[in-house]
C-alpha positions in Angstrom: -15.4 -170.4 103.2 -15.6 -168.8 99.7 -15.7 -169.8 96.2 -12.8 -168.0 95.5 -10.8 -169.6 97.8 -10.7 -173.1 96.5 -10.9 -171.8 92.6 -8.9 -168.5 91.9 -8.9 -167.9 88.3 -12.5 -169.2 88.0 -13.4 -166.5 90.8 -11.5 -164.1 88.0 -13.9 -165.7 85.3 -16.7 -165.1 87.8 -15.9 -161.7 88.2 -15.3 -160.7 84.7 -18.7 -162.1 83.7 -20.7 -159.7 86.3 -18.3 -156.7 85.6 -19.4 -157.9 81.6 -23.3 -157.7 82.4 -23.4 -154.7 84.3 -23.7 -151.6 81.8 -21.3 -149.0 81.6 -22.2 -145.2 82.9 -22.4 -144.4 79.4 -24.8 -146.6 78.2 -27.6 -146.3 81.4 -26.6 -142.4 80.4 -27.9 -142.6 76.9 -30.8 -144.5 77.8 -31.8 -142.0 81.0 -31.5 -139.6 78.3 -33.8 -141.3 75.9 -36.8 -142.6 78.2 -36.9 -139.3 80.4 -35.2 -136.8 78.3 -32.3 -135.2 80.4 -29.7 -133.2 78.7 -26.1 -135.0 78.9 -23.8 -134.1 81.9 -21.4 -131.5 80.0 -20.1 -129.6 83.1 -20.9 -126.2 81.5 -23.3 -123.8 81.9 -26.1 -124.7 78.9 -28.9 -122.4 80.2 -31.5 -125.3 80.1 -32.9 -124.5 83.7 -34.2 -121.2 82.2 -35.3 -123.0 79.0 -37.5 -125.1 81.5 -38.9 -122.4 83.4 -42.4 -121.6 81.6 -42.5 -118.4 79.4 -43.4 -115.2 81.1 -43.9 -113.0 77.8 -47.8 -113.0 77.8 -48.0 -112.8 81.8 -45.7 -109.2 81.7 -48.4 -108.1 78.5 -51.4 -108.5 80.5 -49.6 -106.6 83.3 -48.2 -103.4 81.3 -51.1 -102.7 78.7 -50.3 -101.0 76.1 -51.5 -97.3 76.8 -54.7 -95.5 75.0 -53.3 -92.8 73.9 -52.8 -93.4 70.2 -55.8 -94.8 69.7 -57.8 -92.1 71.5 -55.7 -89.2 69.3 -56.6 -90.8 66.1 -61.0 -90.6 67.2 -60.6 -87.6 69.3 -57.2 -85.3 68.0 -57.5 -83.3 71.2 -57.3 -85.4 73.6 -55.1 -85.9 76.4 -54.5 -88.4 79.2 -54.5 -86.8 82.8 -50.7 -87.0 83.0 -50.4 -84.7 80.0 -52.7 -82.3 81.1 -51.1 -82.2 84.8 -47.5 -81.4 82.7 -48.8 -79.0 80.4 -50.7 -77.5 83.6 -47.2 -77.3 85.5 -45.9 -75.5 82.4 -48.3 -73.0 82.1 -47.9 -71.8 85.8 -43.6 -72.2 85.2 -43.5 -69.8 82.3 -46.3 -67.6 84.0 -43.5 -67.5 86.7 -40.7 -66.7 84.1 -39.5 -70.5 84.9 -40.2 -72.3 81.9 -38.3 -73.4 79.1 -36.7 -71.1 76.9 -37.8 -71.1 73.0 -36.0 -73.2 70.6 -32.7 -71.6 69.8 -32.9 -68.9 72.7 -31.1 -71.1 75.4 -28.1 -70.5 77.6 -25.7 -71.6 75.0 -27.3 -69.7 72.2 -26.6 -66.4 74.6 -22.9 -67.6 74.7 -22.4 -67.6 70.6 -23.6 -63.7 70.9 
């Protein structure tokens, strides 16, 4: 048989004390928080998963360089980087083929105003 059978309102006693020692959620929260650092359970979306996730700012500069081109210009004022060369190469064969761009001012809508 059990205790509480013979004895109720010391089972009650009994029962009280252990509720009593046991900690509440809040408390073993606050001290979770304190010895292993988690953020408190807010139900909302804080953003601390990205905050976690380790920075990625020097990873995308060492991956996209900063191009040459400046530099180069001020040593060397006529340079030009391949790409330049291939457009202004392009141009020259448009406007040799009457395709080009028109001069500033002597566009489509310009002809309109006449």
């Amino acid at each position: 048989k059990d205790y509480c059978d013979y004895n109720p309102t010391a089972c009650v006693i009994a029962t009280e004390q252990k509720m009593a020692a046991r900690p509440s959620k809040k408390v073993v929260d606050l001290v979770a928080r304190e010895i292993f650092g988690h953020a408190p359970q807010l139900n909302i979306r804080t953003g601390n998963s990205k905050l976690r996730k380790p920075m990625t700012g020097a990873y995308l500069a060492r991956y996209y360089p900063e191009p040459i081109e400046k530099a180069a210009r001020t040593v060397d004022p006529s340079y030009t980087s391949f790409q330049e060369g291939r457009r202004l190469e392009k141009l020259k064969q448009l406007r040799i083929r009457g395709k080009g761009p028109p001069k500033k001012g002597a566009g489509k809508r310009q002809q309109k105003k006449r």
